[in-house]
N, C-alpha and C positions, 0 to 999 in steps of 0.2 A: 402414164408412168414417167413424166414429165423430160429430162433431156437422155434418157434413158433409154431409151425405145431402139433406139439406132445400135444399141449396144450388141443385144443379142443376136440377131444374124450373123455379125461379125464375129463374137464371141464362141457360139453353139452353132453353127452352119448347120451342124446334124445332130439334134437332141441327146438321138440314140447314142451317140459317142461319148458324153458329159461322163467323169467318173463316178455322179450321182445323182440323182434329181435333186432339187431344195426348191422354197418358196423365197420369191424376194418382195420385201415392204416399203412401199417408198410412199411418202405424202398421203398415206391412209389407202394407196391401190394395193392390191398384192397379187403374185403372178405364178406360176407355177414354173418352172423349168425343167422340162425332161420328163418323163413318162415312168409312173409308181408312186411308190411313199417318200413326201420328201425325207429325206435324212437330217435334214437342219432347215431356220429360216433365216435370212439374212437379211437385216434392217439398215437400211437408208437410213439417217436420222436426222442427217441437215444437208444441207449443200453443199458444205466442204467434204460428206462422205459422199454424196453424188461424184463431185468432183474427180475424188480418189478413182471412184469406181470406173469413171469413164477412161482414167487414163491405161488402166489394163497395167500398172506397173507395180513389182511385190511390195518395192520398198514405199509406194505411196498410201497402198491400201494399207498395207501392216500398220504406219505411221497414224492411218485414220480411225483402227479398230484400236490401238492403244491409248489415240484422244478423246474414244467416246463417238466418234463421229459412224464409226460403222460397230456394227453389233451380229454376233451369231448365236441364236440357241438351236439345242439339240446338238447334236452331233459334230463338234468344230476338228473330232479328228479327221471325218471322213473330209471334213470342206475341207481340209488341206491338202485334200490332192488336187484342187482346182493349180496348185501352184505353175503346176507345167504349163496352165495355158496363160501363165503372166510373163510379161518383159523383165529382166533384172538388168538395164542396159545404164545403168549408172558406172558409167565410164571413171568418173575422177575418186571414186571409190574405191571402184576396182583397181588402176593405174596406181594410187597413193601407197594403198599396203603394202603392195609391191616392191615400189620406189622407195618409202621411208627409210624399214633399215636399213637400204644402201647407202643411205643417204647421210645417215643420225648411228647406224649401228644398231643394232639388235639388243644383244647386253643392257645396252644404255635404255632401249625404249622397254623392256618387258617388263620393270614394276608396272609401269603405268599401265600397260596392256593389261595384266594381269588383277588391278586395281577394278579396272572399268566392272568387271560384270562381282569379281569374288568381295572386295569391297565394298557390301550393300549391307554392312549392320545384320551382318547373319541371316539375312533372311528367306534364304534359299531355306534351312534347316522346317519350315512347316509343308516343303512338301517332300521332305525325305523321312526312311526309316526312322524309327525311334531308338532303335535299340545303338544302330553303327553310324547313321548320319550318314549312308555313302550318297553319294553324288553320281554314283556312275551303275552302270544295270548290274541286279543279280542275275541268278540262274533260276529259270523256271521250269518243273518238270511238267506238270499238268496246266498250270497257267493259272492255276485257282490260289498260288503262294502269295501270302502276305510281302509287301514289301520288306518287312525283316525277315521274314524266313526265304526270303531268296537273296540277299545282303550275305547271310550267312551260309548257303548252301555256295556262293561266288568266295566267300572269303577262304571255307574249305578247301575249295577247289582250286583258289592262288597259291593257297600255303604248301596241297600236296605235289600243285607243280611244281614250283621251285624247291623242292629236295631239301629242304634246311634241319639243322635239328636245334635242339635245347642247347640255347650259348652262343649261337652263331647269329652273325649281324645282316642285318640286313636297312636297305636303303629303301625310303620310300620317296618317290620323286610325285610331286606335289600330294602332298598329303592327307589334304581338304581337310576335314573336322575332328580328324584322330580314330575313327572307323579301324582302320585295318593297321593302323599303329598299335590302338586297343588289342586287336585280337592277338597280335603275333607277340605282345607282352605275355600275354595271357598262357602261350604256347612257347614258353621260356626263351624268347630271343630278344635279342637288344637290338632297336630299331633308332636309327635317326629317320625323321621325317624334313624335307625340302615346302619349302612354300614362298611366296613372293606377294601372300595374302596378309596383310598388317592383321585382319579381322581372323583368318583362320589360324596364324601365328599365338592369338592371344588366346585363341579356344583352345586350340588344343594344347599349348602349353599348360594354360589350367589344368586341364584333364588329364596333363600326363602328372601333377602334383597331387591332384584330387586323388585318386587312383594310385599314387606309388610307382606309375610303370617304369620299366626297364628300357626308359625312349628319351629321345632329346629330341627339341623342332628346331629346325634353322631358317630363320629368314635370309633365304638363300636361293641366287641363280643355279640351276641346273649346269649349266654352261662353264661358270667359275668355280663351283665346287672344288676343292681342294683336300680332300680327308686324311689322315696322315696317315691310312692303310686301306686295305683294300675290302671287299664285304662279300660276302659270303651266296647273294642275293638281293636283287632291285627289280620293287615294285612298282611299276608304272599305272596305274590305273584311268583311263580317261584322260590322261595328258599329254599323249603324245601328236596330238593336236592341234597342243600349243608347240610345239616341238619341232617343227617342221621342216627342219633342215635335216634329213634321213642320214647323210653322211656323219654330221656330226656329231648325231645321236650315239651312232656305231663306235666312231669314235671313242666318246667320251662311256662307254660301258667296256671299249675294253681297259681305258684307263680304271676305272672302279670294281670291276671284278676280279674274282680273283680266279687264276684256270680252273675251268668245272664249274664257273660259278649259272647258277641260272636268271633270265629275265621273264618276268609276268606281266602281260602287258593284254588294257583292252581299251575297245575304242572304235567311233566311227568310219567310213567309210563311203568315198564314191567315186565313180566313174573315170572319172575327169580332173587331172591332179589341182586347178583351182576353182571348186565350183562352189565357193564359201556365198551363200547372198549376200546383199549389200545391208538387208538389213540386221545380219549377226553383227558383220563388220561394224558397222556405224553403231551399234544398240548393245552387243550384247559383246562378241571377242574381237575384239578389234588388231589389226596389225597384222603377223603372221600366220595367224588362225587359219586353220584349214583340216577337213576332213582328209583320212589318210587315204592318200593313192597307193593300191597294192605295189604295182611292178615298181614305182621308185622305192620304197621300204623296201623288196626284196632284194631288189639290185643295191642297195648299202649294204645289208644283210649280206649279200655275195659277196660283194667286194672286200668289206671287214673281214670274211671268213668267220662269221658268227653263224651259228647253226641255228636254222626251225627246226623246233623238236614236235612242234606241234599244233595245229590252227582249228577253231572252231567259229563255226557260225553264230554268230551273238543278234540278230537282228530279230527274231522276235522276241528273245529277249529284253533287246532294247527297249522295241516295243511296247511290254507288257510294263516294262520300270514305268516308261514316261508316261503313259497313260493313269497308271497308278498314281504317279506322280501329281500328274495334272487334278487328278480327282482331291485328291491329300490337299494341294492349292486352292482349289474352288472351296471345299470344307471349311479352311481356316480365310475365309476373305474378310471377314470384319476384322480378325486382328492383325491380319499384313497392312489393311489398308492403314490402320492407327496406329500401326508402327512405320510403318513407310508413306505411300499413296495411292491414291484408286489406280494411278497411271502405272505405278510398279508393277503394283497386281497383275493389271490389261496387262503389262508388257511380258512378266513372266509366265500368265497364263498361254500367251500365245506360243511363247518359247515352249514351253512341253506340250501344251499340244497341236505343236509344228512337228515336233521330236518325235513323238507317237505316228506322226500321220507319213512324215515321209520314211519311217521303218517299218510301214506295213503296206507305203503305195505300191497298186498294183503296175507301173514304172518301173521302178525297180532301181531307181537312180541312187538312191544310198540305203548303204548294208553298215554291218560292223560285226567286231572281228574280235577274238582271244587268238594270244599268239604267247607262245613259251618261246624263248631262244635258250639258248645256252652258248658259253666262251669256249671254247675246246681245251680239254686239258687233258 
């Protein structure tokens, strides 16, 4: 199993530990790992995936399944629990996010941030919903819901949090593909939607023409919003992520609200207030990006004097989008690749089912979350 061999003692000390068995392929040997049914195989395919392999580190091997170089079938949500037993010690990575906006400013840097992953020629849109395009989890009761029918059973479920009725305005802070802009037209309000996506600005502007709604898009920071009145209700969906400065999130909602008004907000979470990998950073959200840490949000949350009216567990939820997701991606592989590249694909495929695997590892290291606020009035 050629420079390989040395790997697994090191790696699996104790079989029985592994969070699954798999077979691995290298140079036409193949090995077993761990005791049962593998769950997945994973292929060796040249030496620069050896390579990867032996280094034990996420952002090397991620970087060699997205060149081709390493390969997984079967099962790649379960293989992503091996992550915990990978290094992510890419120091000038981690130190740069960090340091930049302090450096450059924030404001100034988050088109570009925002550029990197939403800026790809629409093509996140084949592994989403058909009917809303969301980008971020429904709500599944049985588990057995279509991606549009749990898109819609979340979109329900935003709209009855937030209290609003027929006439009244509401804020959608980034707005992705016009999904829940659509609906709350539909449900007589007038929505403006926020975006800093050139490519989602131009979709869903269309759609709000195609369609007649009762919406406007604004290519627009969050941050520098300026509206010449206050609204009624803001949607946060997935984006408070990018958002990560908690205080002046708080902030800037009680500037936008009006008293009594309500927040909808849903989104990742973990442990550890920066535990973003190196390779979202570098690949996919670069900059600020980070999974939400509870106690800082609630501690802005206190401090603002913004009230939780209400929190719900969204992680298998999460779970069950991304995976769907993923599956919706693998289906449409010939025409992502022809409209983008094989390497897109690899990279997106791995991002959902990365997504799927650490919101069902048994770890526990990230969850995520619905959370209503409300401004006191």
């Amino acid at each position: 199993m050629s420079g390989l061999d040395h790997l697994f003692p090191q790696l699996f000390p104790n079989k029985g530990g592994i969070p699954c068995p798999f077979t691995l392929r290298v140079n036409g040997s193949v090995r077993q790992i761990g005791d049962g049914d593998p769950a997945f195989e994973l292929y060796v395919r040249n030496g620069s995936g050896e390579k990867a392999l032996r280094t034990l580190n996420e952002l090397a091997i991620a970087e060699a399944y997205v060149r081709g170089d390493l390969d997984i079938e079967g099962d790649i949500v379960r293989a992503m629990w091996f992550r915990g037993l990978l290094s992510d010690d890419n120091l000038w990575i981690k130190a740069w996010r960090r340091l930049q906006p302090l450096l450059l400013g924030r404001t100034r840097l988050n088109p570009a941030w925002i550029a990197k992953h939403y800026d790809s020629g629409n093509i996140q849109l084949y592994a989403l919903d058909r009917d809303w395009r969301a980008y971020t989890p429904g709500i599944y009761e049985t588990g057995a819901e279509t991606l549009e029918e749990s898109t819609l059973a979340k979109y329900r479920f935003a709209l009855d949090s937030m209290r609003v009725k027929e006439g009244e305005r509401v804020l959608e802070v980034g707005c992705g593909w016009g999904g829940f802009t659509h609906f709350c037209s539909d449900h007589g309000l007038t929505v403006i939607g926020l975006t800093l996506s050139r490519d989602q600005f131009g979709y869903t502007g269309q759609l709000i023409r195609d369609r007649g709604l009762s919406a406007e898009v604004l290519y627009q920071d969050f941050f520098t919003f300026r509206p010449d009145r206050k609204f009624d209700a803001v949607s946060m969906m997935g984006v408070i992520e990018d958002l990560s400065d908690y205080p002046w999130v708080m902030r800037r909602l009680k500037e936008l609200l009006k008293p009594g008004g309500r927040v909808y907000l849903d989104f990742a979470a973990g442990k550890v207030p920066f535990g973003t990998s190196s390779f979202i950073t570098k690949y996919v959200w670069p900059g600020t990006f980070r999974m939400v840490y509870m106690p800082e949000l609630m501690a802005a949350a206190d401090e603002a004097r913004v009230h939780v009216i209400g929190a719900w567990d969204d992680r298998r939820n999460y779970h069950l989008w991304a995976k769907n997701g993923h599956q919706r991606w693998v289906e449409n592989r010939d025409e992502i690749v022809r409209r983008s590249s094989l390497e897109t694909w690899r990279l997106f495929k791995l991002l959902f089912a990365g997504t799927a695997g650490v919101m069902n590892d048994p770890a526990h290291d990230v969850t995520a979350y619905r959370l209503v606020l409300e401004l006191p009035g």
